[in-house]
N, C-alpha and C positions, 0 to 999 in steps of 0.2 A: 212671517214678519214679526218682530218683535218692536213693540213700542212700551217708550216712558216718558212721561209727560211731569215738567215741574217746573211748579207754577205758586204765584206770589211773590215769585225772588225779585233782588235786585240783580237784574245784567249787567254784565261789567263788558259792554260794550268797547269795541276799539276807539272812539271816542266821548264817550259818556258814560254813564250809569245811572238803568232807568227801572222803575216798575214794570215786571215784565214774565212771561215763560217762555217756555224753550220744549220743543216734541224731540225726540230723539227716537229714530227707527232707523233700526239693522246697522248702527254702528253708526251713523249719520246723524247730523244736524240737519232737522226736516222742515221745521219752522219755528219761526219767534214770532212774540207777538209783546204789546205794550199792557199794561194793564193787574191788578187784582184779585181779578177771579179767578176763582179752582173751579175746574172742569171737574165733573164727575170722572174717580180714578186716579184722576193726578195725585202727585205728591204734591202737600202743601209745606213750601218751604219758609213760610213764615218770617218772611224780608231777609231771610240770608244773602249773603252774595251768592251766586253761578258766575262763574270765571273758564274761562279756556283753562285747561291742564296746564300748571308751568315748566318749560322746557328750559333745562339746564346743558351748556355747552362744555363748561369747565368745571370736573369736581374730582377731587383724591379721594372720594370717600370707598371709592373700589380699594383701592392701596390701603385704606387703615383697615379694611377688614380680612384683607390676604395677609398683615404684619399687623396684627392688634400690640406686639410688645415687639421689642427689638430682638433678630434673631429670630424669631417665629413664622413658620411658615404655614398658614390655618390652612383645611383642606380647600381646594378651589371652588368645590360646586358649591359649596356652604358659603364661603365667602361670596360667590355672586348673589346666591339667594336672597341671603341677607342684607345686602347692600339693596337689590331690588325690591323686595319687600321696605326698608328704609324709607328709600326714596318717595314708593308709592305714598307710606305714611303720612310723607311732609308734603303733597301735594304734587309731585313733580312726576309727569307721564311720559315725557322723555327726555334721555340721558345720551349725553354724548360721552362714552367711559374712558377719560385720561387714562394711555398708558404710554411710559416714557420710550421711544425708541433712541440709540445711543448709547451706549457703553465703554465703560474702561475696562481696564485688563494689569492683571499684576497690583502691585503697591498702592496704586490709587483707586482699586477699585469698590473697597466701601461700601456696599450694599449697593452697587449699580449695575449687578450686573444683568445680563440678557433676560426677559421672560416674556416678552411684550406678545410675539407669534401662540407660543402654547398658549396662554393664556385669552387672547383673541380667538382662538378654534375654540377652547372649551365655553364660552361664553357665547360666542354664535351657534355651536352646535346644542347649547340649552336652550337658547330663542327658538332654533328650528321644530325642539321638541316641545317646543309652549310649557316652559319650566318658569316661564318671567312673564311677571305681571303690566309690565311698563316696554316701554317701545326704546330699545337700543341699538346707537350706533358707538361708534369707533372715533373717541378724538388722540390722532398721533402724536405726541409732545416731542419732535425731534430736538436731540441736543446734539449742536454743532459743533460741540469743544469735545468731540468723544472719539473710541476708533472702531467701531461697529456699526457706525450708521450706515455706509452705504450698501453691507448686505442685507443690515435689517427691511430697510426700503425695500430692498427685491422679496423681499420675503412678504407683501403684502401686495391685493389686486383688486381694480375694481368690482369684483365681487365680493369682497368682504365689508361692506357696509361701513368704508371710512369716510366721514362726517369733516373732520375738521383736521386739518396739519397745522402745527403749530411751528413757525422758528422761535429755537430756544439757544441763546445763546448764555452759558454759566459758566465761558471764561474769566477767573479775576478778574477785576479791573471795568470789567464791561457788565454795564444796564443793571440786574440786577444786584451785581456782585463788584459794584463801582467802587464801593466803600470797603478797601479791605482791613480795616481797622473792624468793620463790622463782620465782616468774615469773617477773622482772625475769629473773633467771639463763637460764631455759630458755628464752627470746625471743631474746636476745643470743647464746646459742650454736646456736639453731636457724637464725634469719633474720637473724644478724649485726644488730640494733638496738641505736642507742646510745640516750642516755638521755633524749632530746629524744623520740626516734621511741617510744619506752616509751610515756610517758607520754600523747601523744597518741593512741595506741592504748586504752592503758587507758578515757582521757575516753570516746572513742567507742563501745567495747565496752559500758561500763556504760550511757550514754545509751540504746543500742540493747535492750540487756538488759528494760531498764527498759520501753523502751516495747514489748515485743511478748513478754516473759511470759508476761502471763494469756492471751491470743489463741493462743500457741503450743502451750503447754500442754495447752487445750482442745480444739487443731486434734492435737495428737498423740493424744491421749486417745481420741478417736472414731477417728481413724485406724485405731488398734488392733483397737478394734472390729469398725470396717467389715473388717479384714484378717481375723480371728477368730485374732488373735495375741496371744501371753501380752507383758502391759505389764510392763516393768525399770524400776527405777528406776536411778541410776549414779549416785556416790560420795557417796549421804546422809553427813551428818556430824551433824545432830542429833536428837533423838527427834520434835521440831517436823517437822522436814524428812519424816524417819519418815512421821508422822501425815498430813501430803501425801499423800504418797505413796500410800497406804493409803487414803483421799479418793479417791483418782483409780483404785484397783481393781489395784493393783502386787503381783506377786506373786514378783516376784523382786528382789532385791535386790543389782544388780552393784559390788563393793567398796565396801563403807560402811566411810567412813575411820577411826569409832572406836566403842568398845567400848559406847558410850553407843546411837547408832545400832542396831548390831549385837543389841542387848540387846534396842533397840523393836521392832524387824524380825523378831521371835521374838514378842513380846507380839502382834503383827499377824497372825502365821501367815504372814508374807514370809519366804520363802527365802531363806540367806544363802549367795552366790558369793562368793568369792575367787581369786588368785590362785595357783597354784602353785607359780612361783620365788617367788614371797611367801614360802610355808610353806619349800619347798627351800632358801632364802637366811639362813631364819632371820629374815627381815623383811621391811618395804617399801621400794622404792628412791627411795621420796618421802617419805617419813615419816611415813607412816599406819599403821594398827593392823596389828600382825603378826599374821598368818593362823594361826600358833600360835598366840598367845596365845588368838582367840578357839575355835581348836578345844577346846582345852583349858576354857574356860569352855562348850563344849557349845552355842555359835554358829556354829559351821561346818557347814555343809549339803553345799554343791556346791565343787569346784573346775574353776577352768578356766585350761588353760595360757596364755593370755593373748597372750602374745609367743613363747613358746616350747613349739609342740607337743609336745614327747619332754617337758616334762616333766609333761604327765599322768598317766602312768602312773607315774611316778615316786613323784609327788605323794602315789596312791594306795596307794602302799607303803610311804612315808614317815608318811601321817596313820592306814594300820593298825599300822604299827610302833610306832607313836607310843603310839597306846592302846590295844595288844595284844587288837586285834582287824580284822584283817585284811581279812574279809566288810565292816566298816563305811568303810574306806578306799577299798574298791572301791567300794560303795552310792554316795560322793560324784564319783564319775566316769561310773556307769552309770547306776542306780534314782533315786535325788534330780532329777539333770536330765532323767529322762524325765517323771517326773511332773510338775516344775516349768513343763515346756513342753508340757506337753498330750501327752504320747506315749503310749499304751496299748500298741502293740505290740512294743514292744522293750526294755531295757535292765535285764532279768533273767534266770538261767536255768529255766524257765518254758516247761511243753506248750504248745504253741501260740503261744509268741513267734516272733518271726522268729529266724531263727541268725547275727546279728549275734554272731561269738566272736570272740576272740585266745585264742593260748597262749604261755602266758610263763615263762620260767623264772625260777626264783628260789635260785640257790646262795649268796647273798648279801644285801646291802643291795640291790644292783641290780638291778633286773629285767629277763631278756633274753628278747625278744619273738622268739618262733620261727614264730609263724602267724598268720593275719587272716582270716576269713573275714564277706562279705558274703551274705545268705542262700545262707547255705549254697555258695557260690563263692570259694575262696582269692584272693584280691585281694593277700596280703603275705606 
């Protein structure tokens, strides 16, 4: 048996935050207790926070280290490493790793093409061999307006540890690509297109949109199923869209663009994700509903650092700060997305959970992370 004991801290209980330690033996949460004293042994953490490990549902940060510049393709096992080591750094013990399934073919395909299976074996077959420091599953980002999706789905089973499906719709015109004035923009400075090549693109995305929707839809929908993975929906923007959604058994809700959406996704019992530099930034960098606004309307649930790992934890000290209550800022980093995604054994402090912790200190607004452990194994 292996035991560690730390003591002094503040617990970042599921609703409070109290003077307190915490035993941890054989990978487990063995007991808490309220109080001060250091036991002979323990580690004295000298009123740091002790927090559950933060679980992240939605993050690209796999992606920027497989393509650190455009065109680049960095080795694979390197790029997981490092992304996992990453993660660990910023507090975050498990990951659900976006990878998009969905592809074009020919003229439109743009850097979208297939990798999502290879890349899903070499990254579980590094977990198997205990290459990774933090606990990984599989979030699918299916895109509907594509024409590979429904082999890629066969290409994936519930033994591959898939966490979350996401429906992704990135036909023009639709959720998040409503604004195609805004497009226009983000075309032109991603893939250098002028306004002949726009356009034809546009035509063709929507024709394709149009005809493999409902097929797609249906093919993702059972997917999830067959996977026994919790269905996302991604960036509803109206209570219609909502009500889809909610149709189709969705219970998470990753960035719904306005406060309309947000509002339905609460009458549904759908969990509401957002972004973290959303809330951090004071807004969105596209122009959709700020993360504030709707925490403050008592629509925010979960956040997830999206693009930017570190700023999870951030986040969670920002959205306790926010509304002076501290236990509830963590709850959207640790408790909300356990449950969200089916996890029973982790992401509270709690007998019997795993001892998924960090400890972090807090002499400020910012929060500096001094420890990480993975049951019960410091990892950071």
């Amino acid at each position: 048996m292996t035991e560690l004991v730390l003591a002094n801290a503040r617990l970042v209980l599921p609703d409070r935050v109290c003077a307190g330690r915490i035993v941890i033996r054989d990978g487990q949460i063995a007991a808490l207790d309220t109080g001060t004293n250091v036991p002979a042994g323990a580690v004295n953490c000298d009123g740091d926070l002790i927090a559950p490990g933060l679980i992240e549902l939605h993050t690209d940060n796999l992606e920027r280290h497989l393509a650190p510049r455009p065109g680049v393709d960095w080795p694979h096992a390197a790029a997981v490493i490092a992304h996992d080591r990453e993660l660990a750094g910023t507090g975050i013990t498990t990951v659900y790793d976006a990878l998009r399934i969905g592809s074009l073919v020919g003229q439109d395909m743009r850097g979208r093409g297939r990798y999502a299976r290879a890349l899903a074996s070499e990254l579980l077959d590094m977990r198997d061999a205990g290459a990774l420091s933090i606990s990984h599953f599989l979030h699918l980002r299916a895109e509907i307006c594509s024409q590979t999706l429904l082999d890629e789905l066969d290409e994936f089973g519930p033994t591959d540890r898939v966490g979350i499906v996401s429906l992704m719709d990135h036909t023009p015109g639709q959720r998040q690509f409503a604004d195609l004035a805004q497009l226009r923009v983000y075309m032109r400075g991603k893939y250098g297109m002028d306004d002949a090549a726009f356009e034809a693109h546009v035509t063709r995305q929507r024709a394709l949109g149009q005809q493999v929707r409902a097929p797609h839809e249906a093919a993702i929908v059972a997917a999830a199923r067959r996977y026994g993975a919790t269905l996302a929906s991604h960036d509803d923007t109206t209570p219609e869209q909502v009500a889809a959604s909610a149709g189709h058994g969705v219970r998470l809700a990753e960035f719904p663009t306005t406060l309309a959406a947000a509002n339905a996704c609460h009458a549904h019992a759908i969990a509401v994700m957002m972004g973290a530099p959303n809330l951090i930034r004071g807004g969105s960098h596209s122009g959709n509903v700020a993360a504030g606004d709707l925490a403050q309307a008592g629509r925010l649930d979960i956040l997830s650092s999206d693009y930017v790992p570190a700023a999870l934890l951030l986040g969670a000290v920002r959205l306790g700060q926010g509304c002076g209550d501290l236990a509830r800022g963590f709850a959207a980093v640790t408790q909300a997305p356990a449950r969200a995604a089916g996890l029973a054994d982790r992401g509270a402090l709690r007998e019997g959970l795993r001892a998924d912790l960090i400890r972090v200190a807090l002499p400020a607004a910012i929060p500096m992370l001094r420890a990480v452990w993975v049951r019960g194994v410091r990892v950071a």
